[in-house]
DSSP file (Angstrom, degrees, kcal/mol; ACC not computed):
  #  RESIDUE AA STRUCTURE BP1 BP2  ACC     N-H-->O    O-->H-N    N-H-->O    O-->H-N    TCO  KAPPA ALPHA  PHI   PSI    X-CA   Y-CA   Z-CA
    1    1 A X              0   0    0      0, 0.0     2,-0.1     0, 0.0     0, 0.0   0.000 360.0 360.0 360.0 158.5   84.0   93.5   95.9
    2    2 A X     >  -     0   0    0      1,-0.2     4,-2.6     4,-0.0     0, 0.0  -0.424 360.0-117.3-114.3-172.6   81.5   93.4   98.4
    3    3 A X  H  > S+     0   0    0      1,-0.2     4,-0.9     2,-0.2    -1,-0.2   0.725 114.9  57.9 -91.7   1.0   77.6   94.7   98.0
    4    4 A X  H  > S+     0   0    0      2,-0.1     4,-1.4     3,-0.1    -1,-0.2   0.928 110.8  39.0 -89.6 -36.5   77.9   97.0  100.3
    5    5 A X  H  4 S+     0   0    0      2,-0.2     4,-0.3     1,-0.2    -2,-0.2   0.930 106.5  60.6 -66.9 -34.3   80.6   98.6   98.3
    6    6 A X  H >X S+     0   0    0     -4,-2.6     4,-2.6     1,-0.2     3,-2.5   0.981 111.2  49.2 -36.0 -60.8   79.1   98.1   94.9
    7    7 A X  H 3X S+     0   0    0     -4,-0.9     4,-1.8     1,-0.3    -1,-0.2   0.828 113.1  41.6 -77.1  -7.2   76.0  100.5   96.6
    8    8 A X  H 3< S+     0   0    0     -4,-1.4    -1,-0.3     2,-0.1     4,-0.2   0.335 114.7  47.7-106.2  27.4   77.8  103.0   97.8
    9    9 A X  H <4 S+     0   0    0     -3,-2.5    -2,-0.2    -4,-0.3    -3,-0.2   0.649 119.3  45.2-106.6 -17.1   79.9  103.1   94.8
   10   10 A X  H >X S+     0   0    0     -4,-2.6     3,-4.1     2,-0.2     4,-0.7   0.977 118.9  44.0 -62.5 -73.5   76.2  102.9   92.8
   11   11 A X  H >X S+     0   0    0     -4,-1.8     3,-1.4     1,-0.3     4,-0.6   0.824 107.2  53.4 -54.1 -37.5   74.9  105.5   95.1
   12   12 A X  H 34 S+     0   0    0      1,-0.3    -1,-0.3    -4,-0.2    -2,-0.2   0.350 101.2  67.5 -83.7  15.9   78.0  108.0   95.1
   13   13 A X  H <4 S+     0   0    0     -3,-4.1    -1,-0.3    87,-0.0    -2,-0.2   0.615 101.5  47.7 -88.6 -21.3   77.7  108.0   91.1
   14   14 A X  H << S+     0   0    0     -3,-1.4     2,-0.8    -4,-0.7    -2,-0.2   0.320  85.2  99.9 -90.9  13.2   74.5  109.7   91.5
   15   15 A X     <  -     0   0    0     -4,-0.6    86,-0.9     2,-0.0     2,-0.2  -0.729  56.9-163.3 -78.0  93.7   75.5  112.6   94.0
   16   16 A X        -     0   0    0     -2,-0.8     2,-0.5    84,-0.1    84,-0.2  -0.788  14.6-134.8 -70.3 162.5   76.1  115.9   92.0
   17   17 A X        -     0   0    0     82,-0.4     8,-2.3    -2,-0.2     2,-0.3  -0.927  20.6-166.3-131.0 126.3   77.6  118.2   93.5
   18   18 A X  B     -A   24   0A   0     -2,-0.5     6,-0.2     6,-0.3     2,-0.1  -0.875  13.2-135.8-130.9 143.9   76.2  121.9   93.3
   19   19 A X    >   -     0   0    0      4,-0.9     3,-1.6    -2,-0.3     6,-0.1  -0.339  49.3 -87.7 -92.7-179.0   78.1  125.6   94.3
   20   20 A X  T 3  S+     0   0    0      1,-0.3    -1,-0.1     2,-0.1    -2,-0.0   0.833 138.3  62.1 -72.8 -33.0   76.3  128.0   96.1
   21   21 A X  T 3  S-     0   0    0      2,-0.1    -1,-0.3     3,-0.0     3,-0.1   0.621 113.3-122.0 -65.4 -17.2   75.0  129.4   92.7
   22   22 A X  S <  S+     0   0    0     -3,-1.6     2,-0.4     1,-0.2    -2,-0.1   0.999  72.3 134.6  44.7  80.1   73.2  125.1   92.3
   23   23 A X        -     0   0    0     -6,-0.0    -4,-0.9    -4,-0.0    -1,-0.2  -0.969  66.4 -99.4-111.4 131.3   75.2  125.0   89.2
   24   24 A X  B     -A   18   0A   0     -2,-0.4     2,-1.1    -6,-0.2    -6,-0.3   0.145  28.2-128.3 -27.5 137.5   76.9  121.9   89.0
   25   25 A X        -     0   0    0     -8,-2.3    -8,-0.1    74,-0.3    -1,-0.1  -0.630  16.6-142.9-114.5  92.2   80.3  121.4   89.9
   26   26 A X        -     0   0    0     -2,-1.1     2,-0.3     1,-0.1    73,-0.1  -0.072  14.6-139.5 -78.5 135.2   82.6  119.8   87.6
   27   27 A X        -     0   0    0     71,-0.3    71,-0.2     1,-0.1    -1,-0.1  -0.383   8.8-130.5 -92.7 147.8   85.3  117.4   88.8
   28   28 A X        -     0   0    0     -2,-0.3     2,-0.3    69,-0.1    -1,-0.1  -0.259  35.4-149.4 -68.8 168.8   88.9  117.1   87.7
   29   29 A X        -     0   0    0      0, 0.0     2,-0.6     0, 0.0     3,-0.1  -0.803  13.3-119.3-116.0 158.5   89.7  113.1   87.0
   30   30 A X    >   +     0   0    0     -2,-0.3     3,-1.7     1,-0.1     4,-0.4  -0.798  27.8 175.3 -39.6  71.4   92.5  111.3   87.3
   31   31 A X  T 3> S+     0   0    0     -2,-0.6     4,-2.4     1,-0.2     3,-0.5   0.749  81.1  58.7 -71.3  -9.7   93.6  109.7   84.2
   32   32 A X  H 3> S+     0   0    0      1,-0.2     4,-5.8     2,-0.2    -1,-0.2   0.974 114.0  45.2 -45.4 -45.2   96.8  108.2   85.4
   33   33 A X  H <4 S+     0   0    0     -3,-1.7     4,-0.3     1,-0.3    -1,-0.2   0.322 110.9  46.6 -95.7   3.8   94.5  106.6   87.6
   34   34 A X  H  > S+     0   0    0     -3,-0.5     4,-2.7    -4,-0.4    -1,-0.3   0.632 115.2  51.8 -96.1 -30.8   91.7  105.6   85.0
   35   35 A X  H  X S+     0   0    0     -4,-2.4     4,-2.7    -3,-0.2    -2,-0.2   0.984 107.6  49.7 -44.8 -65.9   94.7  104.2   82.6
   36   36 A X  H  X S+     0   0    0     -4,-5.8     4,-2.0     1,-0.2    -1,-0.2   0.775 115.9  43.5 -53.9 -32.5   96.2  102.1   85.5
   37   37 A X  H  > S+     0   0    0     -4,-0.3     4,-2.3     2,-0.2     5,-0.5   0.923 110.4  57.2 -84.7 -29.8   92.3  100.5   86.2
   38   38 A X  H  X S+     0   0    0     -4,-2.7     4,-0.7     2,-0.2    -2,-0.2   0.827 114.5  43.2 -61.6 -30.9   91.6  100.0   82.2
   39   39 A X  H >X S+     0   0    0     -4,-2.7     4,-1.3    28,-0.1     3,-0.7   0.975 117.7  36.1 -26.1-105.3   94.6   98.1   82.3
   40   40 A X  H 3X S+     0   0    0     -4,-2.0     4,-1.2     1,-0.3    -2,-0.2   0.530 114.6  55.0 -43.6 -40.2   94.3   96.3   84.9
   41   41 A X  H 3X S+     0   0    0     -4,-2.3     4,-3.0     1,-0.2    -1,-0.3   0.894 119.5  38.2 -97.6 -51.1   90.4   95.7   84.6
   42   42 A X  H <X S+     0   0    0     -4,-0.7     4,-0.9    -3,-0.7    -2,-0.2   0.769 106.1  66.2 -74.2 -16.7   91.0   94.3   80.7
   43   43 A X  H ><>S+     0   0    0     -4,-1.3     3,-1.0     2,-0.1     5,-0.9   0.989 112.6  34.5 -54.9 -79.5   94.3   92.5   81.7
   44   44 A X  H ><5S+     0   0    0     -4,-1.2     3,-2.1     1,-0.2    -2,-0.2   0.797 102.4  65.5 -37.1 -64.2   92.0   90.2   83.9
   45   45 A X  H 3<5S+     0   0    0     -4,-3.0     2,-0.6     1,-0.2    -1,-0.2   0.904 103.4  54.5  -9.7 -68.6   88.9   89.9   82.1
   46   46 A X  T <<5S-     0   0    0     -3,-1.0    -1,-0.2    -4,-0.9    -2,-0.2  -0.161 113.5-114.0 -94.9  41.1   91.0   88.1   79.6
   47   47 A X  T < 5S+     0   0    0     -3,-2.1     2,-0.5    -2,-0.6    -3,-0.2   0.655  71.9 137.6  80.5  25.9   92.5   85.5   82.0
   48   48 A X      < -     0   0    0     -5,-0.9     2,-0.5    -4,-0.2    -1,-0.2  -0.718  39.5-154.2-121.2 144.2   96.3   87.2   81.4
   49   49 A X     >  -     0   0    0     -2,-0.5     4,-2.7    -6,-0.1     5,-0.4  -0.761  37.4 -92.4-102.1 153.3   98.7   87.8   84.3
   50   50 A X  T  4 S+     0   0    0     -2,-0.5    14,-0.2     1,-0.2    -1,-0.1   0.363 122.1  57.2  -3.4 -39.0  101.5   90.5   84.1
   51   51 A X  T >> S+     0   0    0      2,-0.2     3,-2.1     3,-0.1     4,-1.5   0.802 103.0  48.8-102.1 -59.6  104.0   88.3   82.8
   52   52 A X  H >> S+     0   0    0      1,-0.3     4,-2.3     2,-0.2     3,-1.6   0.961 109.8  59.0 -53.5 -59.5  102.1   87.2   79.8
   53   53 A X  H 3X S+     0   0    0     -4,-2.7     4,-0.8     1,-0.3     6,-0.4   0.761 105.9  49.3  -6.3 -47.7  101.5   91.0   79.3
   54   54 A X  H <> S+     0   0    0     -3,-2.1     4,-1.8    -5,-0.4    -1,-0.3   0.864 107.2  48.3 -82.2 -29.4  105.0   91.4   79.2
   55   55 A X  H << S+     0   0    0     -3,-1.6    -2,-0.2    -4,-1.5    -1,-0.2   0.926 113.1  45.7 -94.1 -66.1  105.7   88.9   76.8
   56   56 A X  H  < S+     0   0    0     -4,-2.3    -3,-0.1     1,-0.2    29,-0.1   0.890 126.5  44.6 -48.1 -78.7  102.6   90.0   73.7
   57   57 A X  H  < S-     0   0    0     -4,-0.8    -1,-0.2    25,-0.2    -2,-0.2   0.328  96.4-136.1  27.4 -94.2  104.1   93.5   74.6
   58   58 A X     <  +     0   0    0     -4,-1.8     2,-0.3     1,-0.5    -3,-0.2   0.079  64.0 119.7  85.7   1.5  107.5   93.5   74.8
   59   59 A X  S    S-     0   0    0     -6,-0.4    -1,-0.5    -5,-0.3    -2,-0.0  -0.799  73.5 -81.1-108.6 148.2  107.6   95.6   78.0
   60   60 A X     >  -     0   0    0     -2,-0.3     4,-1.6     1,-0.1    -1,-0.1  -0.172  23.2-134.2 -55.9 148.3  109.1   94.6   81.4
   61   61 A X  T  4 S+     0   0    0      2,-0.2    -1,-0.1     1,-0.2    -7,-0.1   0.355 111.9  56.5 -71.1 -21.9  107.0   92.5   83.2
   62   62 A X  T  > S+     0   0    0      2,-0.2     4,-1.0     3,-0.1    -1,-0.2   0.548 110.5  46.8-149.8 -39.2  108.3   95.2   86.3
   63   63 A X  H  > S+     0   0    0      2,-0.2     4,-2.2     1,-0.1     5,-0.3   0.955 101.2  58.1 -65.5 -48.1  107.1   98.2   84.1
   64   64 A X  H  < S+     0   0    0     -4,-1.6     4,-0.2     1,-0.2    -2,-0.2   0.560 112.7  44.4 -57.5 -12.3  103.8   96.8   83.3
   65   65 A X  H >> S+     0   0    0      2,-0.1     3,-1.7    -3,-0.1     4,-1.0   0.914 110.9  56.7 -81.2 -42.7  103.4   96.7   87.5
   66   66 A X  H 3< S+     0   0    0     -4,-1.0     6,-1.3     1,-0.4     3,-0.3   0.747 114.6  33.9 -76.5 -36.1  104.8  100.3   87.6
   67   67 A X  T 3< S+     0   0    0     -4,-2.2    -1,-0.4     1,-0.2     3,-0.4   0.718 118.3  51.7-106.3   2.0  102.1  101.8   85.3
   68   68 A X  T <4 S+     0   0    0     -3,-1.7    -2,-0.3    -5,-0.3    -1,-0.2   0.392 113.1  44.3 -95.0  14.3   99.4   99.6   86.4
   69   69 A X  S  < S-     0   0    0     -4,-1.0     2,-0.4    -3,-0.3    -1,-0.2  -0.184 119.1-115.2-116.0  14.8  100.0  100.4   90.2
   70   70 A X  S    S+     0   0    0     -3,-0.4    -3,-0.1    -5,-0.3    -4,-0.1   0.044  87.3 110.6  90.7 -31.5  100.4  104.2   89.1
   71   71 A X  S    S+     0   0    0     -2,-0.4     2,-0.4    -6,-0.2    -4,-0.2   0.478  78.4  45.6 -75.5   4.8  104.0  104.9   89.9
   72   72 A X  S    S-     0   0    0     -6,-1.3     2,-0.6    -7,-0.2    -2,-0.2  -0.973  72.4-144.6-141.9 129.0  105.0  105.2   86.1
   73   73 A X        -     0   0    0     -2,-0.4    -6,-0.1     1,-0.0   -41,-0.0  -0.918  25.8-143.0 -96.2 101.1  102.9  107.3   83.2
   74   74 A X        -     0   0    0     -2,-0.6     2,-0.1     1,-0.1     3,-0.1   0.233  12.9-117.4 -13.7 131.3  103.4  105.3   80.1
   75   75 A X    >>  -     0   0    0      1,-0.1     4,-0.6     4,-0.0     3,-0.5  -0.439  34.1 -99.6 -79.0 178.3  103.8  107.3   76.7
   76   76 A X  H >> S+     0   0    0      1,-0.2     4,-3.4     2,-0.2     3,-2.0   0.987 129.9  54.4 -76.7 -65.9  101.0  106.8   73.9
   77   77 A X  H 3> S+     0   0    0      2,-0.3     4,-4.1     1,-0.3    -1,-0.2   0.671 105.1  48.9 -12.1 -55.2  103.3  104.6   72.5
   78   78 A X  H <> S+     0   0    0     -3,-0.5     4,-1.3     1,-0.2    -1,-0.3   0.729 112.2  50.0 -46.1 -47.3  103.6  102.6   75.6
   79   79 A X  H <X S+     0   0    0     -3,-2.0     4,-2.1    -4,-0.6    -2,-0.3   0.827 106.2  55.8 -79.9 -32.3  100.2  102.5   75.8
   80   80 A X  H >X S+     0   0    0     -4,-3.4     4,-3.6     1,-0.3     3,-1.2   0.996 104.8  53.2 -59.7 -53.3   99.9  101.4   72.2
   81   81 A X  H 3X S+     0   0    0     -4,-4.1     4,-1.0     1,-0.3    -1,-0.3   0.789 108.9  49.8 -39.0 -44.5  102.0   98.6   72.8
   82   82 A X  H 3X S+     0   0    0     -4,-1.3     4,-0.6     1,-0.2    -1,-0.3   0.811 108.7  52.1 -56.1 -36.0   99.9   97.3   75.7
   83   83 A X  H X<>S+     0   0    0     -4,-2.1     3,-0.7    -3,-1.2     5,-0.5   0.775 103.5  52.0 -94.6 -13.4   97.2   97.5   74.1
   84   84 A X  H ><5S+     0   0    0     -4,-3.6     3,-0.6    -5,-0.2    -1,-0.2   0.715 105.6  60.0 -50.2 -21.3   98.4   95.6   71.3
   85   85 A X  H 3<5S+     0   0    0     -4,-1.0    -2,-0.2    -5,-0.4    -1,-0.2   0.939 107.8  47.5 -62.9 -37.1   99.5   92.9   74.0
   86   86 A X  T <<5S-     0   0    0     -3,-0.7    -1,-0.2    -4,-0.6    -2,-0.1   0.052 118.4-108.1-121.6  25.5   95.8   92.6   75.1
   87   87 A X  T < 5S+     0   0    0     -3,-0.6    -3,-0.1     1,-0.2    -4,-0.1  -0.042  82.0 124.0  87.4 -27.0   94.2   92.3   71.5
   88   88 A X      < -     0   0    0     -5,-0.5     2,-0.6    -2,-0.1    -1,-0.2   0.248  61.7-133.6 -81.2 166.2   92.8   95.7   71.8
   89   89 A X        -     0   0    0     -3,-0.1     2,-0.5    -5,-0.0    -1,-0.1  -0.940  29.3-125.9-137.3 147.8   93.4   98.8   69.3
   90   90 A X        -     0   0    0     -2,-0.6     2,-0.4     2,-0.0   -10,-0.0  -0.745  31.6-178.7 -99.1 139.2   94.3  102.1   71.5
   91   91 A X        -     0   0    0     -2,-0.5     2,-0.5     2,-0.1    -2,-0.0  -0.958   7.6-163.7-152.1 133.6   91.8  105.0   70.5
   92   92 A X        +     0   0    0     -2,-0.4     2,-0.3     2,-0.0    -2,-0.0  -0.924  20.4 162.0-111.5 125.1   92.3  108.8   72.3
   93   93 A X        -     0   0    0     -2,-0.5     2,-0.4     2,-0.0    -2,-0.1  -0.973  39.3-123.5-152.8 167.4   89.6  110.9   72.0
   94   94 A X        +     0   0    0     -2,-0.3     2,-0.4     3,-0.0     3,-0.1  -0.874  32.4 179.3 -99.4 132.1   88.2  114.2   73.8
   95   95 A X        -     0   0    0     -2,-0.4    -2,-0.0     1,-0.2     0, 0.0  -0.977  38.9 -88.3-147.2 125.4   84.8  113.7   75.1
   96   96 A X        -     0   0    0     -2,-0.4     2,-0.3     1,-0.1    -1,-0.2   0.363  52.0 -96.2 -17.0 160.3   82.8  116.5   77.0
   97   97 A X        -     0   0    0     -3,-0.1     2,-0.3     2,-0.0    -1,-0.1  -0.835  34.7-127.2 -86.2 137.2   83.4  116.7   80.9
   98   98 A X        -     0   0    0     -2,-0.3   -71,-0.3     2,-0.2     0, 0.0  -0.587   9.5-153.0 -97.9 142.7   80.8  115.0   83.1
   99   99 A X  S    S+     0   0    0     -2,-0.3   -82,-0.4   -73,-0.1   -74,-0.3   0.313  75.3  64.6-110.9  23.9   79.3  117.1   85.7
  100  100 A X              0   0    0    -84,-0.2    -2,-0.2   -76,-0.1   -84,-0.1  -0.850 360.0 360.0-114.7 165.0   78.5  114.4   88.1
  101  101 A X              0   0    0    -86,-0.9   -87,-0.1    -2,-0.3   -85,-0.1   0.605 360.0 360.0 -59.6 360.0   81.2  112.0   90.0
């Protein structure tokens, strides 16, 4: 990534966003789309391609693109499994909403 995206990816975490009222304006998320980068972000770190993925698993190598490129939402299950592939223990929790990006 380059440093000019790093700073405006810095800076546009510290924009809030305010209604007419200046109360903060809290944004929906995407979690497909937080899943697919926690993947993907932990796959790498730990030096493992797709295929090896598939292999700790037990899910296709052809799924493990499908929900890390978005186009398929994985069950908990699913997810457990992955994250047993990548050493990791799978934890869900509810945590307040942030009211900046």
């Amino acid at each position: 990534m380059s440093d000019l995206q790093l700073y405006i990816d810095k800076v546009l975490k510290e924009v809030q966003l305010v209604n007419k009222e200046n109360e903060p304006i809290i944004m929906d998320y995407d979690i497909g789309a937080e899943i697919c980068e926690i993947i993907i972000k932990t796959r790498t770190l730990l030096g493992m391609t797709q295929k090896q993925l598939a292999e700790k698993s037990g899910i296709s190598q052809a799924n493990i693109s499908r929900i890390e490129n978005g186009s398929y939402c994985p069950s908990i299950q699913t997810l457990k499994r992955i994250a047993d592939g990548l050493g990791k223990r799978l934890i869900i929790d509810f945590v307040d909403r942030e009211e900046v990006l």
